[in-house]
C-alpha positions as CSV (number, residue, x, y, z in Angstrom):
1,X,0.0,0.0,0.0
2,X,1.2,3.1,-0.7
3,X,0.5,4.6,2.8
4,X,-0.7,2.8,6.1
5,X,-4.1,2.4,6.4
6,X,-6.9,2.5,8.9
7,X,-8.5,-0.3,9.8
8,X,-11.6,-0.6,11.6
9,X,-13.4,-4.2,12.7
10,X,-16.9,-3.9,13.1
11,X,-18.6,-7.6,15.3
12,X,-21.8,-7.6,15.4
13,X,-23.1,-10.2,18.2
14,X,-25.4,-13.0,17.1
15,X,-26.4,-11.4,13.8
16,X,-27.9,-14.5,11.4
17,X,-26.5,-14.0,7.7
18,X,-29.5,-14.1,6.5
19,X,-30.8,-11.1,7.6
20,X,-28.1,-9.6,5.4
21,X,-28.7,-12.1,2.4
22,X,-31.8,-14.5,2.6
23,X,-34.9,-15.5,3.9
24,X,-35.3,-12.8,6.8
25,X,-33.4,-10.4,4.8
26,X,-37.0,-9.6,3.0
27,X,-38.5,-8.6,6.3
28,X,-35.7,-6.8,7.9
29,X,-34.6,-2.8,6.6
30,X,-30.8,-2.9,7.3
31,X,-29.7,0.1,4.8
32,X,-26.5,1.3,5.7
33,X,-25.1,-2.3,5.9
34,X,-26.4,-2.7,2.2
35,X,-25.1,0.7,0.8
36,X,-21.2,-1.1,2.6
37,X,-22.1,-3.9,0.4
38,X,-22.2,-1.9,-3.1
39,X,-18.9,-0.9,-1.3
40,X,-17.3,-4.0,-0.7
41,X,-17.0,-7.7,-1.5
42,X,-19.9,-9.6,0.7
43,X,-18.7,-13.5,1.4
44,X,-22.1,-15.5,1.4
45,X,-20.8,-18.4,2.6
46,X,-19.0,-17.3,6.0
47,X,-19.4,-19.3,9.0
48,X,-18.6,-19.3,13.0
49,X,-16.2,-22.2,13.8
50,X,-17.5,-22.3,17.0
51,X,-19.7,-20.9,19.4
52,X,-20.8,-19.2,21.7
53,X,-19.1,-15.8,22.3
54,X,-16.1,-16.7,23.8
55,X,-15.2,-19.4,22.1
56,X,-16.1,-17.3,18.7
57,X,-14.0,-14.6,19.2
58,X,-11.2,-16.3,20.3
59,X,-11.5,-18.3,17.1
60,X,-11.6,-15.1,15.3
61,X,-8.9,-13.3,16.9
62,X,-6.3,-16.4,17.2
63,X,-7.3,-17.9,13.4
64,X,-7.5,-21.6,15.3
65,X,-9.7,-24.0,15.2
66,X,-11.3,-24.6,18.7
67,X,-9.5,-27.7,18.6
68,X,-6.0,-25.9,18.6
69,X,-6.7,-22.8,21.2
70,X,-8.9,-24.9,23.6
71,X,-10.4,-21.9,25.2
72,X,-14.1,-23.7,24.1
73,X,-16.9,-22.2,26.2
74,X,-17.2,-19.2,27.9
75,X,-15.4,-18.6,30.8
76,X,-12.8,-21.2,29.5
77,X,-9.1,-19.7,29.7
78,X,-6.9,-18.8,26.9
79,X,-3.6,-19.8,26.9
80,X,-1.3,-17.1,27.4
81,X,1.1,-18.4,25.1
82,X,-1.0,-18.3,22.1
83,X,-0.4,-15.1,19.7
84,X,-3.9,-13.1,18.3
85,X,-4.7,-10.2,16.3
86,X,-3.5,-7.7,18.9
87,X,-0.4,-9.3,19.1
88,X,0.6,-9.4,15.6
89,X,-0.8,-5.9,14.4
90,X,1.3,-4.5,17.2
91,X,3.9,-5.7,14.6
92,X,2.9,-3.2,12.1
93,X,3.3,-0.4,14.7
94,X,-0.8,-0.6,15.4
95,X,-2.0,0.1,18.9
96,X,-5.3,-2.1,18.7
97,X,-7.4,-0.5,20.2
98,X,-10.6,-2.0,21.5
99,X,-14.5,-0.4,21.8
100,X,-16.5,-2.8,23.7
101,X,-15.3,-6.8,24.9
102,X,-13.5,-9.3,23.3
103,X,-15.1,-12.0,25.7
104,X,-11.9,-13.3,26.8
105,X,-10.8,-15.6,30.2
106,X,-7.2,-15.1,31.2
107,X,-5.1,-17.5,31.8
108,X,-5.0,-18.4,35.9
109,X,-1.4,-19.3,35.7
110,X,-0.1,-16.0,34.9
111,X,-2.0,-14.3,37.7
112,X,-2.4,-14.6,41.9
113,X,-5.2,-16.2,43.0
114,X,-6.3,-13.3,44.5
115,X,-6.4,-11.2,41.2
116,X,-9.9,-9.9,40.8
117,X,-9.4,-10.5,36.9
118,X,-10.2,-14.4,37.9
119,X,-13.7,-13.5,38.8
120,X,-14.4,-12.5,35.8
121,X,-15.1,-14.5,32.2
122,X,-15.2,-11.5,30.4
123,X,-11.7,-10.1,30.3
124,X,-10.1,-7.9,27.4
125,X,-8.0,-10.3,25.3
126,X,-4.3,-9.4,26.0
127,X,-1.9,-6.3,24.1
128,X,-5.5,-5.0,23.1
129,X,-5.9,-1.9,24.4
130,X,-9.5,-1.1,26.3
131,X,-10.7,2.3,25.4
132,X,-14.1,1.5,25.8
133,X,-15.6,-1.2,28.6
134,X,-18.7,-2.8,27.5
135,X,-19.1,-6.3,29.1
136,X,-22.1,-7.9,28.9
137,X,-21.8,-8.5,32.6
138,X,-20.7,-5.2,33.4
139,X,-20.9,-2.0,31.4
140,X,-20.1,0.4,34.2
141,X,-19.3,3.3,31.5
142,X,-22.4,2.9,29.8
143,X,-24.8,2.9,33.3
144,X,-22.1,5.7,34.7
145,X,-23.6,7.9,31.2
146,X,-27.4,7.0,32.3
147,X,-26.7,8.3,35.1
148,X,-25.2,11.4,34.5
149,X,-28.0,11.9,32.4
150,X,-30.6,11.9,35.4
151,X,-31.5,8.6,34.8
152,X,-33.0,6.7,37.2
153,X,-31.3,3.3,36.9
154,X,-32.2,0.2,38.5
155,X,-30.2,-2.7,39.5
156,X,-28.2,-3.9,36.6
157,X,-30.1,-7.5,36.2
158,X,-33.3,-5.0,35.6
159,X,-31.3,-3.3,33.1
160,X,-32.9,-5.2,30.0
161,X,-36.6,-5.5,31.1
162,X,-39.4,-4.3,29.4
163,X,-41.3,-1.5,30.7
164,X,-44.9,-1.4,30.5
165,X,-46.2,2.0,30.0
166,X,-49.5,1.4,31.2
167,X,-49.4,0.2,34.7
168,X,-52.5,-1.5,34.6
169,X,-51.3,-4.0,32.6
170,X,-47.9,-6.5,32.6
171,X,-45.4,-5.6,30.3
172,X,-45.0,-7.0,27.5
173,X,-41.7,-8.6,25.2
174,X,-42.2,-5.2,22.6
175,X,-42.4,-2.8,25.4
176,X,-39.5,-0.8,25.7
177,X,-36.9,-0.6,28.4
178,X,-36.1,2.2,30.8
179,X,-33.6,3.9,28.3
180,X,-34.3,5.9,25.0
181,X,-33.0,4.8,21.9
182,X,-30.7,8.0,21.9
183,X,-29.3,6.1,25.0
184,X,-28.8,2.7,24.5
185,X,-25.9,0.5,24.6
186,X,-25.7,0.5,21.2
187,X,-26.0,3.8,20.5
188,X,-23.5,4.6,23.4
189,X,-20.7,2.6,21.8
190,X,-21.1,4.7,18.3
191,X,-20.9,7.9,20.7
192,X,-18.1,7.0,22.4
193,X,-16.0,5.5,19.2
194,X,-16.9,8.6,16.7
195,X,-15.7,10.8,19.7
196,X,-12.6,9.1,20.6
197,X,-11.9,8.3,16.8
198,X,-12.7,12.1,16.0
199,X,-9.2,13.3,17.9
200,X,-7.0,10.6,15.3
201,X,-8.2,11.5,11.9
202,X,-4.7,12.4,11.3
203,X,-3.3,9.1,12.6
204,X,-3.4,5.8,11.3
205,X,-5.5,3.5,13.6
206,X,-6.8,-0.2,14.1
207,X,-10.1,-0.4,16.2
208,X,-12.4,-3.1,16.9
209,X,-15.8,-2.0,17.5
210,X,-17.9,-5.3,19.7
211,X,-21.6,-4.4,19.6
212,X,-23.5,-7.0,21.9
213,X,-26.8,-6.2,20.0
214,X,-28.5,-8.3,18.6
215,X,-28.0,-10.7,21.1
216,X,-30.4,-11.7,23.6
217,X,-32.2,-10.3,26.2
218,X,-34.8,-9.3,23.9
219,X,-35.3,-5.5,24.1
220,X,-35.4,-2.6,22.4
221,X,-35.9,1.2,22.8
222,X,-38.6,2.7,20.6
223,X,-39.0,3.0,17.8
224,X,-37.4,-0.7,17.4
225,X,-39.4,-2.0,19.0
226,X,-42.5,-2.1,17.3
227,X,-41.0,-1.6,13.5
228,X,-41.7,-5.3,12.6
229,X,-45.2,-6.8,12.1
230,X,-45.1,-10.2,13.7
231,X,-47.4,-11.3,11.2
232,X,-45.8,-11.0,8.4
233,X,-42.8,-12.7,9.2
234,X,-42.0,-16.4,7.5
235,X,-42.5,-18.6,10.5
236,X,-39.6,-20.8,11.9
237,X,-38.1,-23.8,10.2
238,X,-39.4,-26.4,12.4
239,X,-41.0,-30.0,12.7
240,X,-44.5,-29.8,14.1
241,X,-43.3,-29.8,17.7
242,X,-40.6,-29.4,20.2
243,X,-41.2,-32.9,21.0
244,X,-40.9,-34.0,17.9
245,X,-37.4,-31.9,17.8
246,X,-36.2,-33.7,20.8
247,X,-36.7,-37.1,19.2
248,X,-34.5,-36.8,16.1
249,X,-31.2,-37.5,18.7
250,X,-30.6,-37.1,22.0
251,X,-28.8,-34.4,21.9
252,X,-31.9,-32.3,20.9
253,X,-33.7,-33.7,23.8
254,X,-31.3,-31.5,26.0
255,X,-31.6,-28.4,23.3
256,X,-35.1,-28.3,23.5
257,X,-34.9,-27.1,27.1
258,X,-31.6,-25.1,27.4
259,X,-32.3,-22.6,26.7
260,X,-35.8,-22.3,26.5
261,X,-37.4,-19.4,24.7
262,X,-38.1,-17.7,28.4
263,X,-34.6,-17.5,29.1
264,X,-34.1,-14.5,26.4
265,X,-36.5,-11.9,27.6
266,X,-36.5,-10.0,30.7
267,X,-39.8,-8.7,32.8
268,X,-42.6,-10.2,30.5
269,X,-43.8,-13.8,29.8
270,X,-44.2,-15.9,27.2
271,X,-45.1,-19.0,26.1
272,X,-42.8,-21.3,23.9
273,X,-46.1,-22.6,22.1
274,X,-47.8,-20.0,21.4
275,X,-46.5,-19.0,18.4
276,X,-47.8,-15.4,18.4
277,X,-44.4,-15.0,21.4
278,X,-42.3,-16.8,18.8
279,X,-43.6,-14.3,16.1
280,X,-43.3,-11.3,18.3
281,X,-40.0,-12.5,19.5
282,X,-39.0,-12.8,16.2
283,X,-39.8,-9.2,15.0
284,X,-38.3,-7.9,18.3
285,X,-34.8,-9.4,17.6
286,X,-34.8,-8.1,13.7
287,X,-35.7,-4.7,15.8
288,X,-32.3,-5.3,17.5
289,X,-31.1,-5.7,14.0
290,X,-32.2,-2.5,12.8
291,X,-31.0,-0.6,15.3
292,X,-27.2,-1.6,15.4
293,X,-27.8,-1.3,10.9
294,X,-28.7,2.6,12.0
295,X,-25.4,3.2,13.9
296,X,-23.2,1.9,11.8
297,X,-24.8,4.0,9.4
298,X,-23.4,6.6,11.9
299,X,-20.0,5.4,11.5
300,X,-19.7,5.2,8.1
301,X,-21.2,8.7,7.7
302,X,-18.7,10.2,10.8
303,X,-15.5,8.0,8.3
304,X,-16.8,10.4,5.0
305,X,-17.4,13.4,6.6
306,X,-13.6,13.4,8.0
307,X,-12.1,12.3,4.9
308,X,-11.1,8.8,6.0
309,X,-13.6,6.6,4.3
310,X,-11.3,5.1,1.2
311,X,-8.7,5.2,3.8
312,X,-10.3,2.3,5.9
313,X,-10.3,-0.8,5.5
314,X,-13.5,-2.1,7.3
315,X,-14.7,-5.4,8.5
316,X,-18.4,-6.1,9.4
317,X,-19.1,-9.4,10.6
318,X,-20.9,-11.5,13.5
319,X,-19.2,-13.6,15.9
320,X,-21.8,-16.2,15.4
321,X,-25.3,-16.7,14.9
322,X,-29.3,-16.8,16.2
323,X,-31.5,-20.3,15.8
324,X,-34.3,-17.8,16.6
325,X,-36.9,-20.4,16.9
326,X,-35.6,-22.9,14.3
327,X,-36.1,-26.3,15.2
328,X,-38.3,-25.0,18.2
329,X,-34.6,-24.0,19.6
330,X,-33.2,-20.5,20.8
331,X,-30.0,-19.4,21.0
332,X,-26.6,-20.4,19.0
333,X,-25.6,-23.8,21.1
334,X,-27.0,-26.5,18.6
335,X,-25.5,-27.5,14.8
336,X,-27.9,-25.8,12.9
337,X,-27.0,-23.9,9.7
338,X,-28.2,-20.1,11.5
339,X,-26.1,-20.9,14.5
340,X,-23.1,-20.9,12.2
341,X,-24.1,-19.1,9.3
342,X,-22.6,-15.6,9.5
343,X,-22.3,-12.5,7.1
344,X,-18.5,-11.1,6.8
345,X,-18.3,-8.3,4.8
346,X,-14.9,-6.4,3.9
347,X,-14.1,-3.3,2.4
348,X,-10.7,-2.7,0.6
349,X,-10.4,0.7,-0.4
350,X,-7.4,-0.5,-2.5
351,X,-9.1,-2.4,-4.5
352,X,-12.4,-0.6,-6.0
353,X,-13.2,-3.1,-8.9
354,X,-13.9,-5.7,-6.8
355,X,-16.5,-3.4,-4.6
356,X,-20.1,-4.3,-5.2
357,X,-19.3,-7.9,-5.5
358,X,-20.3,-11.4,-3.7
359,X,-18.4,-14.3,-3.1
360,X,-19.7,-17.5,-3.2
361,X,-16.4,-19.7,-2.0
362,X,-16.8,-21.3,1.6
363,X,-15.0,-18.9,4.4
364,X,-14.6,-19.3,7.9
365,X,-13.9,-16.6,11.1
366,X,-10.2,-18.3,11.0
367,X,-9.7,-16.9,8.0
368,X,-10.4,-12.7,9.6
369,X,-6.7,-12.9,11.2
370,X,-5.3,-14.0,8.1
371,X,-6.6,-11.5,6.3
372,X,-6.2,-8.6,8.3
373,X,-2.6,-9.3,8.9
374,X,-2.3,-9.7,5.3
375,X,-3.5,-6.7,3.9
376,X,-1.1,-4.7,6.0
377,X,1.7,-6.8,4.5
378,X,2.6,-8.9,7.6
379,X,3.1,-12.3,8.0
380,X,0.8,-14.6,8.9
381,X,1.8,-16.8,11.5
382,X,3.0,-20.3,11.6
383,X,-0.1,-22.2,13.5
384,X,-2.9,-20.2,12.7
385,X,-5.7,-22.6,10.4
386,X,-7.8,-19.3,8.7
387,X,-6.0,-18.2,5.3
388,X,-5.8,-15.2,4.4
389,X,-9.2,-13.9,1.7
390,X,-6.8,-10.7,0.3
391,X,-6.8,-12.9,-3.1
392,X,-10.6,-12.6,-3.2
393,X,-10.5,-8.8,-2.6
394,X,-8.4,-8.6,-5.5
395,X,-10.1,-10.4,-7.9
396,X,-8.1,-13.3,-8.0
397,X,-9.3,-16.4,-6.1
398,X,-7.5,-19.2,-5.6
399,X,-7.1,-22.2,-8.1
400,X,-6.9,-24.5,-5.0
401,X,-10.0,-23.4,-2.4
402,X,-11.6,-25.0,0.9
403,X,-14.7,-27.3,-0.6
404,X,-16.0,-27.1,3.4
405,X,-16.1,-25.7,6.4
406,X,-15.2,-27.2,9.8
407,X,-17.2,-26.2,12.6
408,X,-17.3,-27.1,16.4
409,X,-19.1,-26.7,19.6
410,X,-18.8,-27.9,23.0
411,X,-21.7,-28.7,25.4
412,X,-20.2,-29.6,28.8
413,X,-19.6,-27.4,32.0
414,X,-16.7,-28.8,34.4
415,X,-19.0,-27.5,37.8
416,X,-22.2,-28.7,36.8
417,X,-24.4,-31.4,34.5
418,X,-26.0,-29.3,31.2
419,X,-29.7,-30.0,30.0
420,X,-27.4,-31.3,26.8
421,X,-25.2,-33.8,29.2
422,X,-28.0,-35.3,31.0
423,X,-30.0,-35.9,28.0
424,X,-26.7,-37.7,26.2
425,X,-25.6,-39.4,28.7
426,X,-21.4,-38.4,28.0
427,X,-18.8,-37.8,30.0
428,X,-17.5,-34.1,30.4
429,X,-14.7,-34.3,27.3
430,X,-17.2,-36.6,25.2
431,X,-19.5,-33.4,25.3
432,X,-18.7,-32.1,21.9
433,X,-18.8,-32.4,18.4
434,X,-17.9,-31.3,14.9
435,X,-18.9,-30.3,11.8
436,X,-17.6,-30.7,8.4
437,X,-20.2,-28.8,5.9
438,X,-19.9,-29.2,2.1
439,X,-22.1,-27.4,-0.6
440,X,-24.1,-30.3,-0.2
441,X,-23.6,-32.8,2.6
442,X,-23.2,-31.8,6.1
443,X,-22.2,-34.2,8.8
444,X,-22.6,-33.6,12.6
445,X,-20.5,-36.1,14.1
446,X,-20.8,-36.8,18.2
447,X,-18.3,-37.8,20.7
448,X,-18.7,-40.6,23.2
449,X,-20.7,-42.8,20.4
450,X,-23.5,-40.9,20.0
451,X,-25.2,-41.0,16.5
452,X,-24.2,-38.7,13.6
453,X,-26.8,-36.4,12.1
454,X,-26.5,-36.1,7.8
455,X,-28.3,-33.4,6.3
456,X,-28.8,-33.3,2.1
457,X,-28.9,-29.4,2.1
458,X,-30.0,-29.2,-1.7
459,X,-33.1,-30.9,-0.9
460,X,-33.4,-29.9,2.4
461,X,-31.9,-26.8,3.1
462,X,-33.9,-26.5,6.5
463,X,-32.2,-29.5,8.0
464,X,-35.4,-31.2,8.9
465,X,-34.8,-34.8,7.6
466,X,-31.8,-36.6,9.1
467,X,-29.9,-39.5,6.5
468,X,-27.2,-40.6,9.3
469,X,-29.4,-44.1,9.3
470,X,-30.6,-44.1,6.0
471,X,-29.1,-47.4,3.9
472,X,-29.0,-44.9,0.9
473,X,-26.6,-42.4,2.4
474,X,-24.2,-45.2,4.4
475,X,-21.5,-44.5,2.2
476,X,-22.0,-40.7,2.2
477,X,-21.8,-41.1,5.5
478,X,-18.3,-42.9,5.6
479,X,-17.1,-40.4,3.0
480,X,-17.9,-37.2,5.4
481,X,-16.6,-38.8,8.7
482,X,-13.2,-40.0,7.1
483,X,-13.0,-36.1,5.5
484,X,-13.6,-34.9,9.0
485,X,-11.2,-36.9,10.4
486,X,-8.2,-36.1,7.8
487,X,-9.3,-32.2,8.2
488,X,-8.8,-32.2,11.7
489,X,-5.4,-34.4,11.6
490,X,-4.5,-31.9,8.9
491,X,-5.1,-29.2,10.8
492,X,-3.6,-30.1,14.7
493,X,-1.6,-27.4,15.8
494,X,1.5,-27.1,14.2
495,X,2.9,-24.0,15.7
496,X,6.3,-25.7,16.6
497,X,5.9,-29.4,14.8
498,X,7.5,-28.3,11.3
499,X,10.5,-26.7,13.5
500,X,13.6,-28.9,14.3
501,X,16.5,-28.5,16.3
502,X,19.9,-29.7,15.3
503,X,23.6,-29.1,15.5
504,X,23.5,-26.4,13.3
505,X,20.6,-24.5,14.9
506,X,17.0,-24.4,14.3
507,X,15.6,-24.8,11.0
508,X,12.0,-23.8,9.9
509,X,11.7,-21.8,12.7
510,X,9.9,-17.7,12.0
511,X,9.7,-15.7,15.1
């Protein structure tokens, strides 16, 4: 490049793709995230490795496969020895700088156990540099703003109810919450990154901006909140009913309680069978949607005003995905395809032919590292299993391209038995299993000798009929499991196996 660039990251949690491109994407007005795409190459076919947050992210900042960084639920430590984004652009004389949470847990060993930071699951993921605090499970900036603003606040487990405005009456899912939209969390974290970001036009900068919106509770200021006709939204992708999802392997048996549809709104009921709640939650969440679409509209406005758009290169993705009522399920801990299946869009400023574009080639969140590191010239390094997507940006793919995607979740807890464990029957490190998803075929594949699910995704894109004991699909089935197996020996972490010491020094090895 013929100067340094700006880069700014743009993680959007639990945003389905298809809200960007697909079914929902018909129901749901996200403008300013389709005027990026006429500015930008759009990857339709970008999925989570893993999930949920914490294992997500560090996925996406590491480039490993869950299998190589091991930090695979939340509140599950990351090795301090493993290198990430933050790290590396440091290289490239970045300060990373970081607008929200990263949803990391440090490593105990490098702390005492008194160290408050061991308390906490949601620490900042080390040499980024925190500018702006906004944990899930904290937020202290944001509630310290509500209440410099004469806001009443109530205790922070209250923070995300729903308000009725009528106090005759219960509130209900689509009432709003104590805040205006002018002050919500989401619209707080654009506030506070176009004013910090407003000071270093002149400056060459790399910030990640986390928005935890639209992930669950369910709740939204107005006028989000009632934008979306639950009526005219496509129902859920589902068998007739949750008990007929908690038949098709015992694994669903578990996911059809945990968690239930209750779980994700705050100060209102509902009913998981009525499907006027799953409706209404529904239009609620594409609310969410909306409202983190109109603030990054924001940012994208505040970047051309100050001269710095087609000096940025920007990154808008999710860190995984939303079920949202799918297979009578809620939330992103199951192997469905909108669990996994997120939008990633990038914008090179570099490379203006290729804006406008779509492409169609299987990526995964390994591959954002990769890539990032990789348009700023550095190398990528030796370990990592994402590659970089630069050639797509160009216009020049590669002859020799993934065919699948390998995905992986985890569904244990080492101090306690999950709905998912007690309805399987495995042991804490059976509680897990992976994905390997071709254009196709897709193959969920158990631990501790549970049975595999096999989905034929061209005539049933919904994953509603399971082939895993079907005579017709037995070698299918063989063909996917010994894939899976050879991608996951492929891909065991090699950070120090290709190195070897000998008499004359060490060979292969690239600090």
């Amino acid at each position: 490049m013929s100067k340094k660039s700006k880069i700014l990251v743009i993680i959007s949690d639990q945003l389905r793709a298809d809200c960007v491109e697909g079914a929902l994407a018909n129901h749901v007005s996200l403008p300013n995230i389709a005027a990026l795409r006429k500015d930008a190459v759009t990857f339709t076919k970008h999925f989570s490795v893993a999930n949920p947050c914490g294992p997500s992210r560090a996925s996406i900042f590491t480039g490993m496969y869950a299998m190589n960084h091991r930090s695979i639920r939340n509140g599950t430590p990351m090795a301090e020895g493993i290198t990430n984004i933050a790290r590396e652009i440091r290289k490239s004389g970045y300060d990373p700088m970081l607008y929200g949470y990263t949803d990391t847990t440090i490593d105990p060993r490098t702390r005492h156990p008194n160290d408050p930071v061991l308390k906490n699951e949601e620490s900042v993921l080390p040499d980024f540099r925190q500018v702006l605090e906004m944990h899930a499970q904290e937020s202290y900036p944001w509630r310290a703003n509500l209440k410099s603003k004469g806001y009443d606040i109530p205790e922070y487990a209250h923070f995300y109810d729903a308000i009725s405005p009528d106090p005759s009456r219960p509130a209900r899912p689509d009432d709003p919450p104590f805040y205006s939209a002018e002050h919500s969390d989401t619209a707080f974290l654009t506030d506070e990154l176009i004013r910090d970001l407003a000071v270093r036009t002149d400056q060459s900068w790399f910030a990640v901006a986390t928005y935890i919106r639209p992930h669950p509770p369910l709740v939204v200021p107005e006028p989000y909140n009632k934008m979306y006709d639950p009526a005219e939204l496509p129902m859920p992708h589902r068998l007739k009913s949750a008990e007929e999802q908690a038949k098709v392997h015992p694994f669903m048996a578990g996911a059809v309680i945990a968690p239930k549809m209750q779980s994700i709104v705050r100060g209102s009921e509902v009913d998981s069978e009525n499907s006027d709640d799953v409706q209404l939650l529904r239009s609620i969440y594409l609310g969410l949607a909306t409202e983190v679409d109109t603030h990054i509209g924001r940012i994208i406005d505040f970047l051309k005003e100050t001269g710095q758009y087609d000096d940025t290169i920007i990154v808008l993705m999710a860190d995984h995905g939303e079920i949202l009522g799918d297979h009578h399920l809620w939330g992103k801990q199951n192997p469905y395809e909108p669990s996994f299946h997120i939008p990633l869009i990038i914008r090179d400023p570099q490379n203006p032919a290729q804006h406008g574009t779509s492409v169609h080639a299987f990526t995964e969140s390994v591959d954002f590292t990769p890539t990032v590191l990789d348009l700023v010239g550095q190398a990528v390094p030796v370990g990592m299993d994402g590659v970089s997507l630069k050639p797509f940006l160009e216009g020049n793919p590669p002859e020799q391209w993934r065919d699948a995607v390998h995905l992986e979740l985890e569904f244990s807890e080492p101090h306690f038995m999950t709905e998912w464990q007690k309805a399987t029957g495995v042991s804490l490190h059976e509680s897990n299993l992976a994905i390997l998803r071709e254009e196709r075929y897709k193959l969920v594949h158990f631990n501790g000798g549970l049975p595999s699910l096999l989905f034929d995704l061209e005539n049933d894109p919904n994953e509603l009929v399971n082939l895993a004991d079907d005579p017709a699909h037995a070698d299918t089935l063989l063909r996917l499991t010994q894939k899976l197996l050879s991608h996951r020996m492929r891909h065991s972490d090699r950070t120090l196996a290709d190195v070897k010491i000998t008499s004359k020094g060490v060979l292969n090895f690239h600090p």
